[in-house]
C-alpha positions in Angstrom: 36.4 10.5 -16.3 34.8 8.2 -14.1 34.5 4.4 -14.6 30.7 2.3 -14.4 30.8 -1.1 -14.2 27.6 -2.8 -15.6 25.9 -6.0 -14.4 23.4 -6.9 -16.8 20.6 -10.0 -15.8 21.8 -11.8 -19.2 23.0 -15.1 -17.9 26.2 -14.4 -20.8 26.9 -11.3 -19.3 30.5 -10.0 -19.0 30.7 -7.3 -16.5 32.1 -4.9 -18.9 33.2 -0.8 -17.7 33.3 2.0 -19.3 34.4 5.2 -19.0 31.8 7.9 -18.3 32.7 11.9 -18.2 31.6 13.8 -15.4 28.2 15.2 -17.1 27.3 11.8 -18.5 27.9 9.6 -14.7 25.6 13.2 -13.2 23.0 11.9 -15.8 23.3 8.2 -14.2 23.8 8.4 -10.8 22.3 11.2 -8.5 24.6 13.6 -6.3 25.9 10.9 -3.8 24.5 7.7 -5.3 26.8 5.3 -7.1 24.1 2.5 -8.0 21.7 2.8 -10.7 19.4 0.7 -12.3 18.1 1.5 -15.8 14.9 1.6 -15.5 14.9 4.6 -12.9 17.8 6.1 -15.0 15.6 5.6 -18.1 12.5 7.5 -15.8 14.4 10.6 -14.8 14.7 11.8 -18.4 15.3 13.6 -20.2 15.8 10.7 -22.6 17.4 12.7 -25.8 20.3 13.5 -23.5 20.4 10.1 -21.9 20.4 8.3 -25.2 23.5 10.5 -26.4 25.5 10.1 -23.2 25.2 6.5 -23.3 25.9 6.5 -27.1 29.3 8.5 -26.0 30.2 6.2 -22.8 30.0 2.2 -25.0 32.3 3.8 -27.2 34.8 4.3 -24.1 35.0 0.6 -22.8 37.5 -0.1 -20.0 40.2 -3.2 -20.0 39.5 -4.4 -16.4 43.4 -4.7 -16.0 43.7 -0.9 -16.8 40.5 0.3 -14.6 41.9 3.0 -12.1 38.7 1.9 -9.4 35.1 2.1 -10.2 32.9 4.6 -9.6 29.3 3.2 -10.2 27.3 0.4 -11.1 24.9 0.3 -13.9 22.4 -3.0 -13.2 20.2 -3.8 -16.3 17.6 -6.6 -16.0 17.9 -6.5 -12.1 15.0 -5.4 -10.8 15.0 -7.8 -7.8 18.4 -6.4 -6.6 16.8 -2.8 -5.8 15.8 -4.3 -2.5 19.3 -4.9 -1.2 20.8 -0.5 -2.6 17.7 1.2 -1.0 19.6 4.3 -0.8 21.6 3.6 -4.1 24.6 3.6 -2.6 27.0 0.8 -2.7 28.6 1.0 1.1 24.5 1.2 2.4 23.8 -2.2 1.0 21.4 -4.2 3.4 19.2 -7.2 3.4 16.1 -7.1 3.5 16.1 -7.8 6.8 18.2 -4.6 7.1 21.8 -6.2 8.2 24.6 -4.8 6.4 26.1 -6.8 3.3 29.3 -5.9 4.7 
């Protein structure tokens, strides 16, 4: 099992994870990518299996306290923050002037 942490653009937002096996995080995130945004997610298809895998990972939530590291990040509503993952991968974040986050 791997764990997804997702942001959501809901100012009420909790930052919940959940656990995802490895078939459903494949369906998310790309070979070597560990951000995703929903609407590309969405795009890729094929939305029948997407729709089940998600229906399977909300009912697997994850105690932050219990979380054995996270694997991937899941933004919904976040359009603007696709500028800062161009390769959708979290250690390649950049401004947009192209200086590492980190």
């Amino acid at each position: 099992m791997k764990n997804i942490l997702i942001i959501d653009g809901a100012d009420n937002c909790v930052y919940d994870i959940f656990a995802a096996t490895d078939s459903e995080f494949d369906l998310i995130f790309p070979a070597g990518q560990d951000i995703a945004f929903i609407d590309e997610v969405m795009a890729r298809g094929p939305r029948a299996e997407l729709n089940a895998a998600f229906n399977q990972i909300w009912q697997r939530p994850i105690r932050k306290a219990e979380a054995m590291g996270i694997h991937g990040t899941l933004f919904y509503e976040l359009e603007h923050k696709k500028l800062y993952y161009p390769t959708r991968r979290d250690e390649d974040a950049r401004n947009p002037d192209g200086t590492r986050l980190r």
